[in-house]
C-alpha positions in Angstrom: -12.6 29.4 133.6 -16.7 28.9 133.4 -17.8 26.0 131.8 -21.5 25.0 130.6 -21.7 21.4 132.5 -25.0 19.9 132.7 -27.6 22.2 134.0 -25.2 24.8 135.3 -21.9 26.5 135.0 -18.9 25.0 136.3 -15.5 26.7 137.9 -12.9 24.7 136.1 -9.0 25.1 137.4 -5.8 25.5 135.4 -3.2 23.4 136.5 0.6 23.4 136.2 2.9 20.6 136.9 6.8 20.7 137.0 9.1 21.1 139.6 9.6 23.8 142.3 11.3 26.4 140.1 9.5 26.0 136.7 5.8 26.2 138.8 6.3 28.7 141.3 5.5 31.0 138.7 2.1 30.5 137.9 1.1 30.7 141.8 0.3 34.5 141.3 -1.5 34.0 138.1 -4.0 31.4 139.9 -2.8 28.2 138.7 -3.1 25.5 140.8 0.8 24.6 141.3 1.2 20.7 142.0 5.4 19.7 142.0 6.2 16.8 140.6 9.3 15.0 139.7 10.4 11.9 137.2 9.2 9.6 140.5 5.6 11.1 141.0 4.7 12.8 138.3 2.3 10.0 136.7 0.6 9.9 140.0 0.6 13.3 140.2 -1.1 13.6 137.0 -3.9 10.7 137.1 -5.0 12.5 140.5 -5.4 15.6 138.9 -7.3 13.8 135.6 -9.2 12.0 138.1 -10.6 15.4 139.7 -12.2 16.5 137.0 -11.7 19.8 138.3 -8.8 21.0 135.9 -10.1 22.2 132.1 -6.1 22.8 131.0 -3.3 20.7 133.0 0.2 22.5 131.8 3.1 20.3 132.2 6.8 20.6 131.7 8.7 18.9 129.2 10.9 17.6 131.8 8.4 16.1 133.0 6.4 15.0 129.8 9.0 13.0 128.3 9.5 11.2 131.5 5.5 10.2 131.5 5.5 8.7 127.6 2.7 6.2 127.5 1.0 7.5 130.9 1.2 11.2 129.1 -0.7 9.4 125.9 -3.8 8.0 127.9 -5.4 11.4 127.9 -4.7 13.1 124.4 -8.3 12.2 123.7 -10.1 13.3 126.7 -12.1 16.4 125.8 -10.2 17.8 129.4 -8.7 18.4 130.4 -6.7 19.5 127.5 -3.0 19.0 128.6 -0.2 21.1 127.1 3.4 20.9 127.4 5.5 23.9 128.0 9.4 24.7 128.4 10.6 24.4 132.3 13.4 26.1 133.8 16.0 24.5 131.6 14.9 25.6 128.3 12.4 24.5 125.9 13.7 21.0 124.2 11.1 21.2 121.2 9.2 18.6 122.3 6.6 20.9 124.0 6.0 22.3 120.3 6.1 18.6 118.4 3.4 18.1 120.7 1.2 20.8 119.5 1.6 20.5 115.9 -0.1 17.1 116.3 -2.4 17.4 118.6 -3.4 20.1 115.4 -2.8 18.0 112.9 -5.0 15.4 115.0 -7.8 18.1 115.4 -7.8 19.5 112.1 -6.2 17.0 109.7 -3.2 18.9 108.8 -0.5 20.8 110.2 -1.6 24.7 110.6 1.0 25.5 112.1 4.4 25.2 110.2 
């Protein structure tokens, strides 16, 4: 993904965080694959916000609802733009509660229902 940055463009990465089974996936599509469990997965994430290098950071809902208040530090960073999708288990809805407000955030109402 190119990126206008400064004077030039910029390379950013897509990221995916989760564990072993739900990331694995994304290895062939590019992704940069970083596993993570309910231990790690704050530290996992900060590292990979601190990089800069990531424009989208998909995480797992397993893992999301595990992170709460470290997960809402970066809803208003421009990037990277974190999004949480359905792991291995099944998709619990929050992954989709998540995205109708980060709309209703962006546009003032809910697009999406």
């Amino acid at each position: 993904m190119y990126c206008e940055k400064g004077s030039g463009a910029v390379m950013y990465k897509i990221g995916m965080i989760g564990d072993r089974e739900s990331t694995l996936c994304f290895l062939p599509l590019g992704y940069t694959v970083m596993e993570a469990d309910a231990k790690n997965a704050a530290t996992v994430l900060k590292n990979a916000v601190k990089s800069e290098d990531y424009a989208v950071i998909f995480i797992t809902e397993e893992l999301a609802l595990s992170l709460g208040e470290e997960l809402a530090k970066y809803k208003d960073l421009p990037l990277p733009a974190i999004t949480v999708i359905p792991g291995k288990a099944g998709g619990t809805g929050y992954g989709m509660a998540s995205l109708h407000a980060a709309v209703e955030r962006a546009v003032g109402a809910d697009i999406l229902k």
